[in-house]
FIKEMI-77811 format. One record per residue: x, y, z of N, C-alpha, C in turn. Coordinates in steps of 0.05 Angstrom, whole numbers, plus 5000, padded with zeros to 4 digits. Layout:
<sites>
SITE n.px n.py n.pz ca.px ca.py ca.pz c.px c.py c.pz
SITE    X    Y    Z     X     Y     Z    X    Y    Z
...
</sites>
This chain:
<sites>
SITE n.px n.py n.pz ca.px ca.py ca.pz c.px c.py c.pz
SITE 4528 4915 4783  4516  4937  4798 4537 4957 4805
SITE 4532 4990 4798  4554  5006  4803 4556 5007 4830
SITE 4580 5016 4840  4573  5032  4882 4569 5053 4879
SITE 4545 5056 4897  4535  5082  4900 4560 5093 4925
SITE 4592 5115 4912  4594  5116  4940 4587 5136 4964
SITE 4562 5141 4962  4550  5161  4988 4535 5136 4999
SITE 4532 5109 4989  4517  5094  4995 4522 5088 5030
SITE 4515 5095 5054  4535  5081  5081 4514 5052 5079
SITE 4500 5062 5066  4481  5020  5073 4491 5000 5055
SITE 4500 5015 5032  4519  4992  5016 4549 4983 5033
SITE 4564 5008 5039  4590  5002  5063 4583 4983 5092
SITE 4559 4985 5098  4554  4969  5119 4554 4947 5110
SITE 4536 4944 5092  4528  4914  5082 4552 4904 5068
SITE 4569 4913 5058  4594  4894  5053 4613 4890 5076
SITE 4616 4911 5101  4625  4902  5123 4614 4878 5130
SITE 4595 4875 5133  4578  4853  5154 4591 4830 5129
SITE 4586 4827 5105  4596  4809  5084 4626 4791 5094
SITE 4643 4810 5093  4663  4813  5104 4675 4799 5128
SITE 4659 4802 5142  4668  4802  5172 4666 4776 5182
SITE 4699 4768 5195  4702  4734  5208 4719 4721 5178
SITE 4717 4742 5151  4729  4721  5130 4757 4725 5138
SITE 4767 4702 5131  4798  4700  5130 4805 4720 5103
SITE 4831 4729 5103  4847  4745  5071 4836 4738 5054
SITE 4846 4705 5045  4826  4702  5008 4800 4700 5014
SITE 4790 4704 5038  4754  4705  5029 4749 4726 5021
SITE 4761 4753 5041  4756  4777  5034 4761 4787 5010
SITE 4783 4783 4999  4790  4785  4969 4772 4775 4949
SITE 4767 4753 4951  4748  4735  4937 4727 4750 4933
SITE 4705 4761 4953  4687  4774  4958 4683 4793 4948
SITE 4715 4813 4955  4717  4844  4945 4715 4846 4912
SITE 4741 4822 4903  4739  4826  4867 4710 4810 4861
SITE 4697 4803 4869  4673  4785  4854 4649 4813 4855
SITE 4651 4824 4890  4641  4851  4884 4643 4875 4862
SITE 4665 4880 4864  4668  4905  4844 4686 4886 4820
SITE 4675 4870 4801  4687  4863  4781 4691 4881 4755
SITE 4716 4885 4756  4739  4892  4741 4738 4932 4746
SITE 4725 4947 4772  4724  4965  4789 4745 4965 4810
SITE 4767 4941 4809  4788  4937  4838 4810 4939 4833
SITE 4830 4947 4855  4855  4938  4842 4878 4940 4859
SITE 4888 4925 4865  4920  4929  4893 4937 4941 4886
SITE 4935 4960 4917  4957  4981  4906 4984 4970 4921
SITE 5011 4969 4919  5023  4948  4924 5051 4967 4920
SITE 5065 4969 4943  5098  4973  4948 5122 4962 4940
SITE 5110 4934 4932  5127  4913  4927 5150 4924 4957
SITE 5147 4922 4979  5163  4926  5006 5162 4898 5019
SITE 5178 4905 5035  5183  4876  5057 5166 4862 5057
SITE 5131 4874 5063  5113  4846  5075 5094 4846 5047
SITE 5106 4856 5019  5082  4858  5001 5079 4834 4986
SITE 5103 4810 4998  5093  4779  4984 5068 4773 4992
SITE 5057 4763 5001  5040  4752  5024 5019 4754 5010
SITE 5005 4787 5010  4980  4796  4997 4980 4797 4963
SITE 5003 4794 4948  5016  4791  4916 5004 4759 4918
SITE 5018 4747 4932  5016  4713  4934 4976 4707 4934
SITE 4969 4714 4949  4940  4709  4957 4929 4719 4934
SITE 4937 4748 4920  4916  4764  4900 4926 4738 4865
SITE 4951 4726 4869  4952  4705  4852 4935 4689 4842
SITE 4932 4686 4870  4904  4655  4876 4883 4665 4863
SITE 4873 4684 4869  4851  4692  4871 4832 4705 4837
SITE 4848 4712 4833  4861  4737  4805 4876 4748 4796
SITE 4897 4732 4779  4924  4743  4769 4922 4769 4748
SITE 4904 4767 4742  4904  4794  4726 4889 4820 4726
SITE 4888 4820 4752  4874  4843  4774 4894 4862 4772
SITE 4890 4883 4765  4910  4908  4766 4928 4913 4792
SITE 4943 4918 4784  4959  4913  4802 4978 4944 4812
SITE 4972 4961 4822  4985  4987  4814 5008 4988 4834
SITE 5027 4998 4835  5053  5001  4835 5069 5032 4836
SITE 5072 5048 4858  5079  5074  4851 5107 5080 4849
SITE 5131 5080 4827  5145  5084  4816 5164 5112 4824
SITE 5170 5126 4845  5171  5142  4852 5197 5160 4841
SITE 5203 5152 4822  5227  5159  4818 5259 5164 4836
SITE 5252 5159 4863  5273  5160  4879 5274 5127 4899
SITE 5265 5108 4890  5260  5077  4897 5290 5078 4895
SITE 5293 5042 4918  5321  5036  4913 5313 5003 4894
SITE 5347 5013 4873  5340  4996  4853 5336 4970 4865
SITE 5337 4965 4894  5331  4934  4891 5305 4923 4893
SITE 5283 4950 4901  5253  4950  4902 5245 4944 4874
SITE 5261 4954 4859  5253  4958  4831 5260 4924 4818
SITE 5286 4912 4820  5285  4887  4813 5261 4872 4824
SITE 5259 4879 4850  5241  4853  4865 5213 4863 4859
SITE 5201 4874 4847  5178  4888  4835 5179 4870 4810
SITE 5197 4865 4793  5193  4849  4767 5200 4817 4773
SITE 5220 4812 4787  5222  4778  4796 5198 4776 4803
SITE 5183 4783 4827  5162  4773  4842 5136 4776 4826
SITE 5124 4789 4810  5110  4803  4797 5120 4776 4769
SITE 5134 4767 4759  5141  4740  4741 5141 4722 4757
SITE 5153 4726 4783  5152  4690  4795 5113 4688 4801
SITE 5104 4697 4807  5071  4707  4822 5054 4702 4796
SITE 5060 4703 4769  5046  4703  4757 5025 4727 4743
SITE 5028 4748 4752  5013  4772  4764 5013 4787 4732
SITE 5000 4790 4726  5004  4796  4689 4998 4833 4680
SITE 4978 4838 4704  4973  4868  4702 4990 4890 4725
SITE 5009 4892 4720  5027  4901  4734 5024 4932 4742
SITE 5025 4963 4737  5017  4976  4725 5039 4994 4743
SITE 5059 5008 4737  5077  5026  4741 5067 5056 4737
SITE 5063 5065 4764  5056  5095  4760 5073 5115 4771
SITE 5078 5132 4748  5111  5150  4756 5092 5179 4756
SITE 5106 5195 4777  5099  5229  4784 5097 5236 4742
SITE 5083 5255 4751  5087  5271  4718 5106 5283 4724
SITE 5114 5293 4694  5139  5312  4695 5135 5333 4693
SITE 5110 5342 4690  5110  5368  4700 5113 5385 4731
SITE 5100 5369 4744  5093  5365  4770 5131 5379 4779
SITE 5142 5351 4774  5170  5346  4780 5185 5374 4769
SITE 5182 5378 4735  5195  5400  4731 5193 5427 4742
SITE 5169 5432 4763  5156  5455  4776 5162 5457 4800
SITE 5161 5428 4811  5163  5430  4843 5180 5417 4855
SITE 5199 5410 4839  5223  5384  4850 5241 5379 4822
SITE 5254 5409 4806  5268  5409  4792 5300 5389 4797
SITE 5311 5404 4826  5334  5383  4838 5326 5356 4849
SITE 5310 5349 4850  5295  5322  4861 5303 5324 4889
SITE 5302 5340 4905  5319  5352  4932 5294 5358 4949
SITE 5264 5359 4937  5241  5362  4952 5240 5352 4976
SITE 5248 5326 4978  5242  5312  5004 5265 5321 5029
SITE 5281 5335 5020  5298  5346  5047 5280 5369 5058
SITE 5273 5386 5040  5254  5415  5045 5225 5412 5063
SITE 5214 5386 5036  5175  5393  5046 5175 5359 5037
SITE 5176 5343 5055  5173  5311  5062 5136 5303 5043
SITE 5125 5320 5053  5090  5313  5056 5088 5332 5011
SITE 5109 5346 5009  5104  5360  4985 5116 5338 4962
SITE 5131 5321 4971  5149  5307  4952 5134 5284 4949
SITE 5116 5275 4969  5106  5250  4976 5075 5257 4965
SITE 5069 5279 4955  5048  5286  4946 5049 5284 4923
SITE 5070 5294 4908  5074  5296  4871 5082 5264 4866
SITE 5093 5255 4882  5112  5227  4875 5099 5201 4882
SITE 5065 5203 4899  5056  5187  4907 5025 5192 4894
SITE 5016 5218 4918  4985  5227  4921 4978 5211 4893
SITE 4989 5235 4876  4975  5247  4852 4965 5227 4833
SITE 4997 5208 4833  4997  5182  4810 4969 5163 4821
SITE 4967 5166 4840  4954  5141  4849 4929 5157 4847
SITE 4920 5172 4843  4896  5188  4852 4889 5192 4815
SITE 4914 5199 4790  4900  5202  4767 4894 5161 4764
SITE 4901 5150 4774  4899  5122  4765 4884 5111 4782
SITE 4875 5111 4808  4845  5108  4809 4823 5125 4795
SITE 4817 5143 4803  4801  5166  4776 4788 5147 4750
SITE 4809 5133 4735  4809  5113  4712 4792 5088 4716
SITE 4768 5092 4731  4749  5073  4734 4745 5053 4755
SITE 4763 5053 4774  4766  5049  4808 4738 5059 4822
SITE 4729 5038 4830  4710  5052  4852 4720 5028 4879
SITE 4744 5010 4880  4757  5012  4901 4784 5003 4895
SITE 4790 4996 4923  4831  4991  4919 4831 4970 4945
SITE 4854 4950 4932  4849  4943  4958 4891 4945 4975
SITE 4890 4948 4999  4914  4963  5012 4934 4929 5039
SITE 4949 4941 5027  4974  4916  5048 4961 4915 5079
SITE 4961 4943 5095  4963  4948  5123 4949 4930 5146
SITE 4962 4932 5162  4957  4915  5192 4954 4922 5209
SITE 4934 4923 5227  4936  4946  5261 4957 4941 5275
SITE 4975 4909 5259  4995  4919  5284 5022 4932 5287
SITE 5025 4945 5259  5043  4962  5248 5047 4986 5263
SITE 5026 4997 5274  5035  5021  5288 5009 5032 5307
SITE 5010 5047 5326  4990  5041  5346 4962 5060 5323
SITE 4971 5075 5315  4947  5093  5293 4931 5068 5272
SITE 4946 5051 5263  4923  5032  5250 4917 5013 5272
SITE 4919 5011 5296  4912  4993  5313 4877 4985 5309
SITE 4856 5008 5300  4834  5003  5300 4827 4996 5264
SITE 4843 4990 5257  4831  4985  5217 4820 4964 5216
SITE 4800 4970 5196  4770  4961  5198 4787 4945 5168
SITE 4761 4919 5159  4784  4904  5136 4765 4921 5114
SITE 4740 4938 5114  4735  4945  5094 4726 4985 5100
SITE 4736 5005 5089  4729  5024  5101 4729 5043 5076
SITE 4718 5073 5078  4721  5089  5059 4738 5105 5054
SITE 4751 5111 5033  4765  5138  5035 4744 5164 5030
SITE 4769 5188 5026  4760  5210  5025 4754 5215 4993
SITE 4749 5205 4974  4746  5205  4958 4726 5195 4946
SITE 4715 5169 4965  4685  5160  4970 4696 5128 4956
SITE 4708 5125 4945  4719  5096  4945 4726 5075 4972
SITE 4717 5051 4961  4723  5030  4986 4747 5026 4980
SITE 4755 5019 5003  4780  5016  5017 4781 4986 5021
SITE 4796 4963 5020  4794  4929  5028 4831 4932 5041
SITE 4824 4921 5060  4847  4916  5085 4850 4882 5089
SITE 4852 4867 5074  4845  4838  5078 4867 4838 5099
SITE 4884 4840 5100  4905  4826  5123 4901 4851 5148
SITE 4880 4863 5153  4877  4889  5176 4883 4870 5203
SITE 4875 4839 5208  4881  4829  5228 4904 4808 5237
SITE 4920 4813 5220  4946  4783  5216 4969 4802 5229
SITE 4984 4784 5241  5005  4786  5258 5037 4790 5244
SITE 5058 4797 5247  5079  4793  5231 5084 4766 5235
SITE 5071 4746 5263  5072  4723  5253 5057 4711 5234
SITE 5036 4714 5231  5023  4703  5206 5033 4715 5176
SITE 5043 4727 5179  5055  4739  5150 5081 4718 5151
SITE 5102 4723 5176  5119  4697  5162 5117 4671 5155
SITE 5091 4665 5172  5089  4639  5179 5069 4623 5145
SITE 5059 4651 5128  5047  4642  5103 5073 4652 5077
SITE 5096 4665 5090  5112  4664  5070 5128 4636 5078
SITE 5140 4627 5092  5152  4605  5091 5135 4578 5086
SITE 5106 4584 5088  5093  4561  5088 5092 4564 5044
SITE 5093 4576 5032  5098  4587  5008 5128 4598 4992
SITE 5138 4592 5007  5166  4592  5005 5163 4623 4975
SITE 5154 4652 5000  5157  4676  4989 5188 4687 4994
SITE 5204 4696 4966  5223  4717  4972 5221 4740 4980
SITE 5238 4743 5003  5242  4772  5021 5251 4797 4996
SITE 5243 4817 5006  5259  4840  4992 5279 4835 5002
SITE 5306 4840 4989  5330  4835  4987 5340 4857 5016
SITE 5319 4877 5015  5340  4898  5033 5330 4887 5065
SITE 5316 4871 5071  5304  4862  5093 5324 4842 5108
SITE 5346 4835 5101  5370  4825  5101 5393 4851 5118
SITE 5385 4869 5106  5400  4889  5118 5392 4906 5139
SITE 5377 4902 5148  5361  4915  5164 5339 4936 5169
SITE 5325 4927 5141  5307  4954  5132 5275 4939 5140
SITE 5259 4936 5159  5232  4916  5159 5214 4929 5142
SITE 5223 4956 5143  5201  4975  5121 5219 4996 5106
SITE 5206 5000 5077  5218  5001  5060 5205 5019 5048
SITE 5212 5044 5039  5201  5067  5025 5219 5078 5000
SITE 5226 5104 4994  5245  5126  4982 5268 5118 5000
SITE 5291 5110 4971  5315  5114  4993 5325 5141 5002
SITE 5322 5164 5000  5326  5185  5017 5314 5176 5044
SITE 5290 5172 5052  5280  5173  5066 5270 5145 5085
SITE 5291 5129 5084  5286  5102  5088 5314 5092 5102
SITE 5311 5089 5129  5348  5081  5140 5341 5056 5153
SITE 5359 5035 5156  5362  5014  5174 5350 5019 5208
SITE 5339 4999 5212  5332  5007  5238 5341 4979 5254
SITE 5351 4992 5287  5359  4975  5311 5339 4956 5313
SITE 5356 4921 5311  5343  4906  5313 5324 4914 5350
SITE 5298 4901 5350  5279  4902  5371 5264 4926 5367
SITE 5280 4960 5349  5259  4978  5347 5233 4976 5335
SITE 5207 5006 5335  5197  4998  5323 5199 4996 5284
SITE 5190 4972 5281  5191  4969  5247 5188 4991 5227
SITE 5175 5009 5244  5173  5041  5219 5188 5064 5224
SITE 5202 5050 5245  5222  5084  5258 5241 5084 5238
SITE 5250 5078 5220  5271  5080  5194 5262 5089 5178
SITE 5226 5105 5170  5215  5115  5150 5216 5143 5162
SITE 5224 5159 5141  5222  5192  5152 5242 5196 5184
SITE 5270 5181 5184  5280  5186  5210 5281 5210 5219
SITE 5288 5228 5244  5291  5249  5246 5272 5260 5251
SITE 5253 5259 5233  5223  5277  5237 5197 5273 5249
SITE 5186 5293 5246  5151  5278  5252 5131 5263 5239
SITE 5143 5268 5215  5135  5250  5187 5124 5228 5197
SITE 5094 5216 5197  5093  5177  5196 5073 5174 5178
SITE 5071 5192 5155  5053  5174  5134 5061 5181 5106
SITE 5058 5172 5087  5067  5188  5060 5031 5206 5049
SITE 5016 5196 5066  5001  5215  5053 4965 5196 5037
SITE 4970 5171 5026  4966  5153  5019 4938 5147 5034
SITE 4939 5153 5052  4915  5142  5072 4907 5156 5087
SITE 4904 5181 5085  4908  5201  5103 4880 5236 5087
SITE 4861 5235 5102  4845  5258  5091 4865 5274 5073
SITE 4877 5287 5084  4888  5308  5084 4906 5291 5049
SITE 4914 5276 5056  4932  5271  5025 4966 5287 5031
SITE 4969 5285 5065  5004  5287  5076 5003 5276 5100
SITE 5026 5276 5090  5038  5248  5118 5028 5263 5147
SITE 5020 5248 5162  5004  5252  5183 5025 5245 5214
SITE 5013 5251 5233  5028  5249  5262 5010 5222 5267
SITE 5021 5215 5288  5015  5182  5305 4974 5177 5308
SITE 4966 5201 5301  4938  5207  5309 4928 5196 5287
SITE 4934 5196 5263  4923  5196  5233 4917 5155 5229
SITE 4898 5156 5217  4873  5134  5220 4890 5115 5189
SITE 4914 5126 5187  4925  5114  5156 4950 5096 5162
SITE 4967 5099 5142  4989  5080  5141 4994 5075 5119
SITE 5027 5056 5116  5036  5054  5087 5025 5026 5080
SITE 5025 5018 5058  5017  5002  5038 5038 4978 5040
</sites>
């Protein structure tokens, strides 16, 4: 059955579906729902074992998309292919900015000092927006309410602006429950989480942060910047108000 997405009685009725399941139920549910319509969009960052691990179980060869940003640090990029082989995970799918995009609006690749929300648009929005387009009528996303007080209210299944569902299976798990199912799974850390990075973006735009701060004050330091754009109407990084977050 296609989704109707203006449907809100279809969105209800898979909320109510939804609701009280643990992660692999919701998963379970979501890909059995929209079969071969789904697909995780995935950072390969600090906490992206967890939900890689579970989408294993569940369906290893569930697309798996991956945004390639051309300014990643190479060790995102190793641990994107170890984990992605150790996981089993067979549809991997690497999506890089066009080059036109790049050759027009980020010739020096220097965008992100100028216009943060413009670089994060060509290098993120777009890729992920021509690769859902490609027969996606949903995605399903890393995020947690307790990442930052703006997703404090995320719902585990919701719409975007684009009329696609949205699946949040882990919208209610703790950073303890995330460690407590990687060591119970004996998941490898991104390598830079060692150094003090809990969240992990563009290395321009990505610094170590004081142990006890909060976990996202090292993304976009300096500025007002707190979203790449990703989750967000508008399609740019948003202030503390914005109903999104990273992946």
């Amino acid at each position: 059955m296609a989704y109707d997405a203006g449907n809100d009685a279809e969105l209800d009725a898979l909320s109510r579906e939804l609701r009280g399941l643990a992660p692999m139920g919701i998963l379970s549910a979501a890909v059995d729902r929209f079969q071969g319509r789904i697909a995780l969009v995935s950072s390969f960052g600090s906490q992206s074992a967890v939900l890689l691990h579970m989408i294993a179980q569940v369906r290893p060869d569930l697309p798996v998309l991956f945004l390639d940003t051309g300014q990643l640090f190479g060790q995102t990029l190793d641990y994107r292919r170890a984990l992605a082989a150790r996981l089993g995970l067979t549809d991997v799918r690497d999506l890089r900015p066009a080059f036109a995009d790049l050759a027009v609006q980020d010739p020096a690749a220097n965008l992100y000092a100028s216009e943060p929300d413009a670089c994060c648009a060509i290098r993120k929005v777009a890729p992920l927006e021509r690769a859902l387009a490609e027969g996606f009528d949903a995605w399903i996303t890393g995020r947690k309410r307790f990442q930052t007080a703006a997703r404090a209210r995320l719902a585990p299944v919701e719409r975007d602006d684009r009329g696609r569902i949205k699946v949040n299976p882990l919208a209610d798990w703790t950073q303890e429950d995330l460690d407590r199912y990687a060591e119970d799974h004996d998941l490898p850390a991104h390598p830079l989480t060692a150094y003090g990075y809990p969240s992990i973006g563009c290395w321009p735009c990505t610094a170590p942060v004081v142990e006890g701060a909060d976990p996202r004050s090292g993304r976009w330091p300096g500025s007002t910047k707190t979203e790449c754009g990703l989750h967000t109407p508008s399609g740019r990084g948003g202030s503390s108000l914005d109903v999104g977050g990273g992946i």
